[in-house]
C-alpha distance (Angstrom), angle and dihedral (degrees) to the residues before:
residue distance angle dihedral
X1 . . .
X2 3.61 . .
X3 3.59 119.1 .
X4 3.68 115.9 171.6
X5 3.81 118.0 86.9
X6 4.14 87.4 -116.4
X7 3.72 87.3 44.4
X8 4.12 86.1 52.2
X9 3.93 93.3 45.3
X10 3.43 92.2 53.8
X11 3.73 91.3 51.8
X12 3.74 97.2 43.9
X13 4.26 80.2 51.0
X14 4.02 88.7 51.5
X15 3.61 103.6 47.6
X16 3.76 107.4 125.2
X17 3.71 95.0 -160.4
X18 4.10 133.0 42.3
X19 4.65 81.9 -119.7
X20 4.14 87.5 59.5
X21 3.78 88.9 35.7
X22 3.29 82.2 55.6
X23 3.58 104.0 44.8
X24 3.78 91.3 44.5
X25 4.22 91.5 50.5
X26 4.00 83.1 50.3
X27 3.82 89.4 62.3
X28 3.45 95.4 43.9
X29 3.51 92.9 55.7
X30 3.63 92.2 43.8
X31 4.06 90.5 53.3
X32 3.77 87.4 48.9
X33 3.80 92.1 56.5
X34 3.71 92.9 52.2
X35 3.66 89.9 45.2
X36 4.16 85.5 50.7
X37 3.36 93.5 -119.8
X38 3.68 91.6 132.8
X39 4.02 95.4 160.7
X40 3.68 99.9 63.8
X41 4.10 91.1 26.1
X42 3.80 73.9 64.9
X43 3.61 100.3 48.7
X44 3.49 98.6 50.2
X45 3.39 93.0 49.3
X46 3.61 96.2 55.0
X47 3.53 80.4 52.4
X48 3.88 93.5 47.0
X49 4.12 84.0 59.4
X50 3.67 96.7 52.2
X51 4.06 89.1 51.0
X52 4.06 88.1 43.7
X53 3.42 93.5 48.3
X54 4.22 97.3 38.1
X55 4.13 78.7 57.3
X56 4.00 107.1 41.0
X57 3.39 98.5 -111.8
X58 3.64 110.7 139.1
X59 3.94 97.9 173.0
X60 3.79 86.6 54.7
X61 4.07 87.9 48.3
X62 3.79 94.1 44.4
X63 4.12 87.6 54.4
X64 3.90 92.7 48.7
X65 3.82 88.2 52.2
X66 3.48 92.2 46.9
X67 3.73 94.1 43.9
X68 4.08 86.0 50.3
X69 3.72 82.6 53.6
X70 3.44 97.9 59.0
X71 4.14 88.9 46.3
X72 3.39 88.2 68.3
X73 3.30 106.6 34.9
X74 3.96 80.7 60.1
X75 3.84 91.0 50.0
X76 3.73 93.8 49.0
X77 3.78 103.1 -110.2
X78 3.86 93.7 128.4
X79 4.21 92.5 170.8
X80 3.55 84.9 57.9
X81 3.73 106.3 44.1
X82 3.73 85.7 46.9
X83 4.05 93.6 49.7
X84 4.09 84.3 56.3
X85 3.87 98.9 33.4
X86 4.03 85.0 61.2
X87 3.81 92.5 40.4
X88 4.09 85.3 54.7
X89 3.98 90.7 44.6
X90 3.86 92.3 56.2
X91 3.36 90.0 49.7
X92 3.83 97.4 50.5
X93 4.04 91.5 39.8
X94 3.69 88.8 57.6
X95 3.94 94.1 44.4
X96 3.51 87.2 61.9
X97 4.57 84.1 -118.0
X98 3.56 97.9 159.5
X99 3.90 90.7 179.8
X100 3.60 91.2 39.7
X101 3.81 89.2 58.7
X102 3.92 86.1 49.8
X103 3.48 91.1 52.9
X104 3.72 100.1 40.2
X105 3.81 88.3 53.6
X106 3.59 104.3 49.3
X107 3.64 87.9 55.3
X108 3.82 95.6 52.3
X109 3.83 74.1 49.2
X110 3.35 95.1 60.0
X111 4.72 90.6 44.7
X112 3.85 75.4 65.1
X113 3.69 101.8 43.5
């Protein structure tokens, strides 16, 4: 699993199909976050949603809002992060994601905190 940001470019540049793309582009994202890069963590995951959503894949669609969610949460804009943070729980409740609705709703949590 690749885990450097060049290893998770290359992946994203790889992908064969718009689901891996977006798989790949969710990583990313989620590497940037940790790495507080929060503004282009957030741009790739808006990208990461339009590739999710371009392939029908909602668990991939409900990460990329979630991982937008946590952009802004970063950056401040709590109405925001909480708009997308919802949109992402929704998604997950309806997938059936019990761990994604753990996830989702710790870090609407933390918006709160």
């Amino acid at each position: 699993m690749p885990t450097t940001l060049h290893d998770l470019r290359a992946a994203v540049v790889a992908a064969a199909t718009e689901a891996e793309r977006a798989s790949a582009l969710n990583q990313l994202a989620g590497e940037l976050a940790q790495q507080s890069q929060y503004a282009e963590s957030l741009a790739v995951a808006e990208e990461a949603q339009a590739a999710a959503k371009q392939a029908g894949d909602a668990p991939a669609e409900a990460e990329a809002l979630r991982l937008q969610g946590i952009a802004h949460w970063r950056k401040e804009a709590y109405p925001e992060a909480l708009r997308l943070l919802k949109q992402s729980l929704v998604m997950v409740e309806g997938l059936g994601d019990r761990p994604g609705v753990a996830r989702t709703t710790l870090n609407i949590g933390l918006v709160y905190k």
